[in-house]
N, C-alpha and C positions, 0 to 999 in steps of 0.2 A: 226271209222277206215278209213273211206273215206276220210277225213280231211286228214290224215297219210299219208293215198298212193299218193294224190295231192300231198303235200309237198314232201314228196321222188322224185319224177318225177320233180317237177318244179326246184325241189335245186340239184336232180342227188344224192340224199343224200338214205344211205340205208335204210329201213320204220323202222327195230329195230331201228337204232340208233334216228330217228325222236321220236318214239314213247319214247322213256326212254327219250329223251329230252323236250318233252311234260310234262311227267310225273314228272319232275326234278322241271319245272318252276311253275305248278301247286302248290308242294310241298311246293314253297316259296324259291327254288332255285334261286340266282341271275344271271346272264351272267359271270361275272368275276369268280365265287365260282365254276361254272359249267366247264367253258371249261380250268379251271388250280387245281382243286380236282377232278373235276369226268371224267379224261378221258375214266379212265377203260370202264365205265359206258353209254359214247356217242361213243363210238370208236373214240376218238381222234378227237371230231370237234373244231376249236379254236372260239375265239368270235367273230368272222365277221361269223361263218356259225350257233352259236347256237343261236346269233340275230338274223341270217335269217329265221332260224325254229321258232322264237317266233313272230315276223312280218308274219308270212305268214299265223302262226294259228291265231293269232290275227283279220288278217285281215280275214280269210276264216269264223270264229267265228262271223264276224260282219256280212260277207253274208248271213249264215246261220240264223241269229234273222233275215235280210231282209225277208228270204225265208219266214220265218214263219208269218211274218205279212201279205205280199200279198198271202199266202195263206187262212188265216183267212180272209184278205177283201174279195177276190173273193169266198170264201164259203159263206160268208155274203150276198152276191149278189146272191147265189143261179147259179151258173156260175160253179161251180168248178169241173170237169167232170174227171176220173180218167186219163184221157192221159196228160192234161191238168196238173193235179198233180205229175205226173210222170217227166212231161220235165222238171217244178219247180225245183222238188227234184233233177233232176240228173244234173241241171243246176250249175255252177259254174264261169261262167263269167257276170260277173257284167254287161255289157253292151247290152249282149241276156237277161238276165234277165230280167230288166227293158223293154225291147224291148216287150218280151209276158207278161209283166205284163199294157202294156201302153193301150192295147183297156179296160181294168178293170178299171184301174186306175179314181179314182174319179175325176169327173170334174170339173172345177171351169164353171164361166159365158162364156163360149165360144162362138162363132159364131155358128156352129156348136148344142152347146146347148141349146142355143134360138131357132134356126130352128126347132128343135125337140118338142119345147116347143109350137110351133106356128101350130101344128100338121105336119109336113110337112116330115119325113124321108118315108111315102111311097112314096111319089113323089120322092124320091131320089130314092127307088128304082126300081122303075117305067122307071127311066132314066136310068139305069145299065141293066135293063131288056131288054127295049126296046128303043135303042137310036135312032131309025129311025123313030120313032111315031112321030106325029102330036104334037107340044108341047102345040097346044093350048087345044087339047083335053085332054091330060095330067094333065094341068095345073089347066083346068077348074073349077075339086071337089075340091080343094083346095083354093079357094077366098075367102075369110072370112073377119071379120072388121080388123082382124090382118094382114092378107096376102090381100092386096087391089088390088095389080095388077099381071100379068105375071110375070113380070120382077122381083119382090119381091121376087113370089113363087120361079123362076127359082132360084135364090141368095141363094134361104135357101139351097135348095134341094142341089144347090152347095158346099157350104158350107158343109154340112154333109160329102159328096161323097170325097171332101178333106180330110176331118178330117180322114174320113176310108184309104182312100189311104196314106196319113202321117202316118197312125199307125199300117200299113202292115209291116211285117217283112221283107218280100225280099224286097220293095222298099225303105225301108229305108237301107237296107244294098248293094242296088244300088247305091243310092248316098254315103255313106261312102265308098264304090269301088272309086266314081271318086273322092271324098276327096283324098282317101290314092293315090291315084294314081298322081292327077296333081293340090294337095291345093298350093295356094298362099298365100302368107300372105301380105300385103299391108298395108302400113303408108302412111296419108297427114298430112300437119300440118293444125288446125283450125285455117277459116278464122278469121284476125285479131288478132292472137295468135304469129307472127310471130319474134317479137322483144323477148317477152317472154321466148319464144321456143326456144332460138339460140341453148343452151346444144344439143338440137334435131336434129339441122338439118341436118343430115348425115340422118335422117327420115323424110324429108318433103315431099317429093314424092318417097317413096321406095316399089318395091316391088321385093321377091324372092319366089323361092319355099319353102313352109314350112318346107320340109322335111331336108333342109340347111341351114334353119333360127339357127346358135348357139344359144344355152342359153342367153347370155350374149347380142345378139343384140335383141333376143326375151323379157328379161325381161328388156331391155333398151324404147324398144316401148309402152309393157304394163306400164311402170313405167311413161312416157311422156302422155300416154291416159290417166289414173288415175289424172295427172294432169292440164285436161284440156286440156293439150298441140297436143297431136295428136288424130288423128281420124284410127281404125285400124281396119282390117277386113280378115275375109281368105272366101275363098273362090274357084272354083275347075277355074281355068287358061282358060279354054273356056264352058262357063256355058249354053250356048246352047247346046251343045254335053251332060250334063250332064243331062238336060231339056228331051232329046232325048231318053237315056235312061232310063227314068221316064217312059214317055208315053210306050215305047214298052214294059215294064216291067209290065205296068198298063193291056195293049191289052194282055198279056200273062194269066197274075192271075184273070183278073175279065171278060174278055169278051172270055177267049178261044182261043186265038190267033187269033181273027178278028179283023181289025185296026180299032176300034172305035172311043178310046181315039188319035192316033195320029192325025184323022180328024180333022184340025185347028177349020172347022165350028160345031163341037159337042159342047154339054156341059159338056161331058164329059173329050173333051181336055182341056176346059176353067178350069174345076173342077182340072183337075192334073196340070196344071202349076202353078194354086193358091195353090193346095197344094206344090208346089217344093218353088215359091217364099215365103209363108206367114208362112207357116209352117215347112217343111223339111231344107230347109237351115239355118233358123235360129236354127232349131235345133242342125242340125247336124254341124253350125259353133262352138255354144256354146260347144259342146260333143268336137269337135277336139280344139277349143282353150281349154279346161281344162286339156285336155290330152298333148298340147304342153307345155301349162303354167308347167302343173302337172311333167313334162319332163325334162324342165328348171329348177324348184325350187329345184329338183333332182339333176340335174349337178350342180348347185349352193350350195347347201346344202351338198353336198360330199366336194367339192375342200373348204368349209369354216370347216368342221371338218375333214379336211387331215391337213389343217393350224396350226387349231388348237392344235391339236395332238402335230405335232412338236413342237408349241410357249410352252404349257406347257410344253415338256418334255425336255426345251432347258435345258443345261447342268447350276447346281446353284453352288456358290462360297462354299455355305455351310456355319457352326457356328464359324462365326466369329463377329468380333466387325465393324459395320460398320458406316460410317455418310454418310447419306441420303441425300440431296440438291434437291431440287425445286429451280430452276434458275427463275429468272424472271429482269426485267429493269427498270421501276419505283417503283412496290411495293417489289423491294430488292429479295434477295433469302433467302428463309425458310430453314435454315436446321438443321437435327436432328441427336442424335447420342443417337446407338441401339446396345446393348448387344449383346453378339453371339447367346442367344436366339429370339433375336428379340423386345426386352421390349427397352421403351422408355426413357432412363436416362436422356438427355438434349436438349432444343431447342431453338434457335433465329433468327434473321437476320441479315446479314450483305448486304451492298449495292456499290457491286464493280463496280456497270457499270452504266453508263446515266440514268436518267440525274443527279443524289444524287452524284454517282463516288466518294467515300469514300471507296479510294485503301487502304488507310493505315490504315484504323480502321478495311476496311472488313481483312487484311491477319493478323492483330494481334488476331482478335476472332478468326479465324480459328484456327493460330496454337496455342492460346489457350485452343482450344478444341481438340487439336491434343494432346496436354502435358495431360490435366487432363485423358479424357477418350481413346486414345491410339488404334484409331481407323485400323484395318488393311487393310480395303480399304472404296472407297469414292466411292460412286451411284452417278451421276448427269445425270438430266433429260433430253431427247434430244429435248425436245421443247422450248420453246420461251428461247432464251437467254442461250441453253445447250453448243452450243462450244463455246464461250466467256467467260463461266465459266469454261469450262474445261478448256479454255488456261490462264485463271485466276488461278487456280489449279497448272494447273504446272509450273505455272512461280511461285510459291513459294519452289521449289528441296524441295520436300519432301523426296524424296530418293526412291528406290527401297521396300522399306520396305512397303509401301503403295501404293495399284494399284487402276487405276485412271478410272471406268467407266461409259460407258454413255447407260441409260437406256432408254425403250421406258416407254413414258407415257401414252398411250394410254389405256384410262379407268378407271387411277388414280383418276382423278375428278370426275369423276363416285362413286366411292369405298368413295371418302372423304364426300363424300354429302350422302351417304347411313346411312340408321338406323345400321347396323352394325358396321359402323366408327365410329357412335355418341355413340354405345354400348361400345364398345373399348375404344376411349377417350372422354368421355363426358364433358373434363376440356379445352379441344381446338379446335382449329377453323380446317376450312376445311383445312387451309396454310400450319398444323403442321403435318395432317393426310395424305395431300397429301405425302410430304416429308418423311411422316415412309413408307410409300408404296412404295414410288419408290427405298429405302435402301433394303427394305425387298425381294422386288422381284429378287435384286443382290443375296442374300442370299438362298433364293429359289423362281423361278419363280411357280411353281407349286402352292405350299403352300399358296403362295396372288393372282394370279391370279382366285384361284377358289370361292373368293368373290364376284366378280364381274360378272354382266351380260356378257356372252360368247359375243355377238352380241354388244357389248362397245369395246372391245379388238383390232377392228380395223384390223383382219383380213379375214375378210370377204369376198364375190361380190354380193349384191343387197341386202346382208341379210335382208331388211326391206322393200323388195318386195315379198318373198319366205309366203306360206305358215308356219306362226307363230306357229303353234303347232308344224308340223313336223320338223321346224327345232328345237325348244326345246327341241323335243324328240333327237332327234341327238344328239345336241351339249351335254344336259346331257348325256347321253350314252359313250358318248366321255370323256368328263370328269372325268366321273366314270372308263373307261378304263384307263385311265391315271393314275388314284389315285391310283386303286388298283394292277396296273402294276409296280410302283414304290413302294409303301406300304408306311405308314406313324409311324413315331415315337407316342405311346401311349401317350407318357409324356407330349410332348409339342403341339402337333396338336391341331389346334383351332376348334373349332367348324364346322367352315365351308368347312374345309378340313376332317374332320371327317364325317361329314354327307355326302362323299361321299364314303364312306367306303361302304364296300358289307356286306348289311344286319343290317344295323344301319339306316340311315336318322336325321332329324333335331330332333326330338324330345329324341330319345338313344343317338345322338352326347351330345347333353344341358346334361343329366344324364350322362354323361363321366365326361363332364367336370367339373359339380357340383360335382361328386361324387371326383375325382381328387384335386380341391379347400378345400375340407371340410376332407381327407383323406390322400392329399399328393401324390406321386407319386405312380404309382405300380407296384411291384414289379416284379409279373409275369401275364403272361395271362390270366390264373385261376380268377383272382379278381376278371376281368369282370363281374364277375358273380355273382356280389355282388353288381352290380351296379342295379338300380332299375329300373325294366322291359326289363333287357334285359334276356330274358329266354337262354333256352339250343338251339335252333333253330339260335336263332340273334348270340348266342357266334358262332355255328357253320360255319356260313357262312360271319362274322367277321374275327376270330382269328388270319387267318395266312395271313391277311393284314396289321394288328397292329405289331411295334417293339417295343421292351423293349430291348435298348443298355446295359444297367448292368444290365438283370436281372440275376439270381441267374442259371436259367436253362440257357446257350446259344442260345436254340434253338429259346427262344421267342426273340429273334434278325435275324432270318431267314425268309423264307419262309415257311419254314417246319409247315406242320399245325397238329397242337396237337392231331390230332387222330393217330398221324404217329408215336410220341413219342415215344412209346412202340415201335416199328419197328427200329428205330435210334437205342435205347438203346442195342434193342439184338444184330444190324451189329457190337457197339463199342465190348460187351461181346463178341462177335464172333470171334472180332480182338485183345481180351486178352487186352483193353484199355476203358478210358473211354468215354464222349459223346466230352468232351472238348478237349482232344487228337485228335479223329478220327477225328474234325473241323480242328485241329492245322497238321495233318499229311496226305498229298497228298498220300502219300504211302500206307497209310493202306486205305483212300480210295477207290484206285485205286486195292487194293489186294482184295475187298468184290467181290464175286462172285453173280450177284445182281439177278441169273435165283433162285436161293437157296432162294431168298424170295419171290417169287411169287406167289400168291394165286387165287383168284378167284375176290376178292376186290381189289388187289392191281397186276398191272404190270409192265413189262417192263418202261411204261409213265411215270408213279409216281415215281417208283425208281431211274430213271435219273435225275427225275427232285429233288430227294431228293439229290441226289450225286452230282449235281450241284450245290444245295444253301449251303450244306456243305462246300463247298471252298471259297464261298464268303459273309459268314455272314454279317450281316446290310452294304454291300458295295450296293453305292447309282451308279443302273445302265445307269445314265446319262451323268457321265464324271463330268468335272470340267471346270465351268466357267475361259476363260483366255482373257486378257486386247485384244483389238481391238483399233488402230489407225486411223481416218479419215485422207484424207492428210491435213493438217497443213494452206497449201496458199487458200482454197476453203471454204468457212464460208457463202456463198449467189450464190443465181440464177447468178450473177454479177459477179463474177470468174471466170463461165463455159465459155469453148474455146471449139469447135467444133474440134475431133480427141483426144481431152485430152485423158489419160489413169488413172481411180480412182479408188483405194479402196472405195468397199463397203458392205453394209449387205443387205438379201432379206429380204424382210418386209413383201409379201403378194405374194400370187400367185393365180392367176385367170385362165380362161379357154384360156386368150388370149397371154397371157406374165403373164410376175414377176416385181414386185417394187423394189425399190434397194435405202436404205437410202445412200445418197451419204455426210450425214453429215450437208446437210443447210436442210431449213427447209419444201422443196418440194422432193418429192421422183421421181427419173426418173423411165422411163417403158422400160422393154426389150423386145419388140414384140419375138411372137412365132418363129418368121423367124430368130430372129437375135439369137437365144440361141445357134445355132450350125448350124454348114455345112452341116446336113442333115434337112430334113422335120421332124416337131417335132410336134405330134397333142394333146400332155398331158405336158404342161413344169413341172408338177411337178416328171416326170420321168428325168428329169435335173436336176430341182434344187430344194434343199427344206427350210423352213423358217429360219431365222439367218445363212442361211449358208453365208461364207465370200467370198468376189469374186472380179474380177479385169473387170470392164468395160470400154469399149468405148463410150464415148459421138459423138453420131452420126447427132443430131439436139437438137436447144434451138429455143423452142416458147416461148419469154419472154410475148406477149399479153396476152394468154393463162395457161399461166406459165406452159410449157410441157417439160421433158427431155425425148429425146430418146437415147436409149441406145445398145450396142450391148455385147454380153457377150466376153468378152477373157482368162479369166483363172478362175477356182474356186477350193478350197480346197474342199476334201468329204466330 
């Protein structure tokens, strides 16, 4: 229950509602299943707050096995005194904890532990005792073939007196005082690194306070040290002052408040300033850069799964017939033409452009593939050679009957070179896979995007600096939100989009779709259950993510989840109609009096949200893909004119500005400052991914190849 009451307090969340959410996930409950079927049951938390209830037991869960292990060592040691077990137990900050577990803590070959080895910690405390004494008399018992002179003994004895004052809790948490208080964080570039470095040198000689170090210039430094390239360090802005209060912190805890240790000529001062240089600061840098880094890979790993979010759930054209194109200049463009389900009917090349420029053989294959398979719009890919081919495209008037667009391909070649693709189509090359990709993703971005590695997709900031696990946990989570926030058709979902279904994975997705192959389509959601190993628990927290557009009940094309069925059925009897009426008539939905079904399982929550998917059965709530024009005179860096005004799309949005495809083949940046007339410290409260917008080019670094940009108008 303590676990409870932390998390209630830290999330401001009520301790029932933690607890039944503890107990949900326990269960085998998943996040999506949770906070869209069992509001009754959490009090209405959505899935940003029953994720934070699962992260925060999770994580308190991992302190708790800590607790218990340096409990066990320090009883092991004969150490473990009940106060001592008491502050353990009720300890729940990771950074105290370790703190009173560090004088326990086994020691490797220390300085420190040689000394002690060499007999020498009474003399240390010899010197704590009595720092006015005679050091040769002191020193004297203690000469031995291992300890040969004064100056030895004094060195161990020091050395210990360090170690203890490093692994005092108030003095260690004096200097995390002057950390938090006045860290710097400091870049040079290594010597002889400086040609190499140039990406860097906006860090060759930097330094700010840590505490306004952004993410983004923070993981730009770590990312430049990692390669060699910088040299970086934090540390407190005047470190004598921090030295300072060392010693007086030292004179308070060990000598009583008598200025021993601040006595420049003691050993005792020698002893604490070696502990502040050798040991406490490198501590305490390492403890404050993990916690900056830890900070950084946070803000970075948010704004890539806010991106993301959006990329997936950009608005898709839907089932129709489309031809796919991969543009390219010497090895031709690839392209394919795909059913409205997405299957691969035909593919070739034709080679409109340099250096081949076989215009008349490439527009007769085209509109030969336009006659046989009768395609209703055209994907072409926006890299190497994409508007050359689009203006290839429509310089044959195709007509309005076909719409002409231009896809991002970031992560295609990714997806084509994967075991997946080669599962998919084992009979062609990477050329043919790229090109059903970039068709399919017009069709639905959703659906192919979640083959591919999130961190390929290209919309990212450092992603390959951040903490690798936690950002995988994220971006799946994110994905998974996606999926099951839009819900996915039974019949035709691949695999890969199935295994992000809530409460299936890769192994139930494969038994879908075998079972679907050898069985046919199905009919209703009930079959499920006839698929092998997926029990009554995986159907439960499945069902009402899966659609069946014809099936036989309506409902299994809703949201509506099948435990509800029974409940739908008596509102239609209630309303003297049937289930497929009360879908087809606003009226009589709107005539159910929905307090008359409220139980004790089922509330107000769910009843809305049943009355709502009632109105909008298998409607796809992301909109519909519509054609976007780049302007026409601008195809290269070599067009842009400083004041032009462009159409363009966002690409990517970072902590610092947003990208903005302008149509060639460099994306310009709209710093924070320029997105509006006011001060703006989150652009993605501006603008968010593909949204469409009208910019100012404000500078061209063609060296560099940099566009700056300013925003001036954008659609919501």
């Amino acid at each position: 229950m303590e676990i409870v009451n932390i998390i209630a307090q830290r999330l401001n969340i009520n301790e029932q509602q933690v607890q039944r959410t503890i107990k949900l996930l326990n269960e085998g409950a998943t996040i999506p299943f949770i906070s869209r079927y069992r509001k009754e049951v959490t009090g209405g938390l959505d899935e940003v707050e029953v994720a934070a209830v699962k992260n925060e037991n999770d994580r308190l869960s991992e302190m708790q096995h800590r607790k218990n292990t340096i409990l066990l060592t320090i009883d092991e040691q004969g150490k473990l005194t009940d106060e001592l077990r008491n502050r353990i137990e009720n300890c729940w900050d990771s950074t105290v904890l370790e703190d009173i577990y560090l004088p326990y803590k086994p020691k490797r070959h220390t300085r420190a532990e040689k000394a002690r080895q060499r007999g020498l910690e009474p003399l240390a405390d010899l010197l704590m005792k009595h720092p006015e004494a005679r050091l040769d008399t002191l020193v004297a018992p203690f000469l031995t073939d291992e300890v040969l002179d004064e100056e030895a003994a004094l060195q161990g004895a020091r050395d210990i007196i360090a170690e203890r004052v490093s692994e005092n809790e108030e003095v260690r948490n004096t200097v995390r005082t002057s950390y938090s208080r006045q860290a710097w964080i400091r870049s040079t570039v290594v010597k002889g690194k400086e040609e190499e470095a140039q990406k860097y040198r906006d860090y060759f000689d930097n330094a700010e306070p840590l505490s306004r170090c952004s993410s983004h210039r923070l993981l730009a430094m770590r990312r430049g040290e990692a390669e060699g390239c910088l040299r970086v360090s934090i540390a407190p802005h005047d470190e004598e002052q921090a030295i300072g209060f060392v010693l007086r912190k030292c004179d308070y805890l060990f000598e009583h408040g008598r200025p021993q240790f601040v006595r420049e000529s003691s050993q005792l001062h020698l002893a604490a300033v070696d502990a502040y240089k050798r040991l406490l600061r490198p501590s305490i840098e390492t403890e404050f850069a993990g916690q900056s880094k830890a900070k950084a890979d946070a803000d970075a790993i948010r704004v890539f799964a806010s991106n993301l979010k959006q990329l997936l759930l950009a608005p898709p054209l839907g089932q129709q017939r489309i031809m796919g194109i991969d543009p390219g200049f010497r090895t031709g463009c690839k392209v394919v033409c795909l059913d409205a389900q997405g299957n691969l009917l035909h593919n070739e090349t034709f080679y409109p452009h340099p250096p081949k420029q076989m215009i008349g053989s490439a527009m007769r294959k085209v509109r030969n593939m336009i006659e046989v398979y009768k395609p209703e719009a055209i994907a072409i890919g926006n890299g190497t050679a994409g508007r050359e081919t689009e203006t290839f495209i429509n310089s044959l008037n195709l007509g309005d009957a076909i719409s002409v667009f231009l896809v991002s391909e970031d992560g295609a070649s990714v997806y084509s070179a994967s075991k997946l693709a080669r599962e998919e189509f084992p009979d062609y090359d990477v050329t043919v896979r790229g090109a059903v990709s970039i068709g399919r993703r017009l069709a639905d971005p959703l659906a192919e995007l979640v083959k591919i590695d999130p961190k390929a997709i290209g919309v990212g900031q450092y992603q390959h600096d951040v903490d690798q696990s936690e950002l995988k946990k994220t971006l799946d989570l994110t994905v998974e939100s996606c999926v099951n926030s839009v819900g996915v058709n039974l019949n035709t979902a691949s695999k890969s989009l199935l295994t992000y279904i809530s409460g299936l994975g890769p192994a139930l997705a494969q038994n879908i779709v075998d079972y679907r192959a050898e069985n046919g389509p199905f009919s209703s959601r009930k079959d499920l259950l006839n698929v092998p190993r997926l029990g009554a628990k995986a159907y439960e927290q499945c069902a009402g993510f899966l659609r069946i557009p014809d099936a036989v009940n309506p409902l299994d094309n809703t949201a509506v989840h099948p435990e509800r069925y029974a409940l739908v059925e008596q509102m239609a009897k209630d309303e003297h109609c049937d289930v497929p009426e009360l879908i087809r008539s606003a009226e009589k939905r709107k005539a159910i009096d929905l307090n008359k079904y409220c139980t004790n399982a089922v509330g107000l929550p769910t009843l809305n949200d049943i009355i709502s998917e009632l109105g909008k059965p298998g409607r796809d709530p992301r909109g519909h893909a519509t054609v976007f024009r780049f302007d026409e005179n601008v195809k290269s860096l070599d067009d842009l004119r400083v004041g032009m005004e462009l159409p363009g799309v966002i690409t990517n949005i970072t902590d610092f500005g947003c990208f903005v495809n302008l149509g060639i083949h460099k994306d310009g940046l709209i710093h924070k400052s320029n997105l509006a007339n006011h001060r703006v410290s989150n652009p993605a409260e501006v603008v968010h991914i593909q949204q469409r917008v009208v910019v100012r080019v404000l500078e061209i670094d063609e060296h560099r190849g940099r566009i700056g940009l300013k925003l001036v108008t954008s659609e919501k």
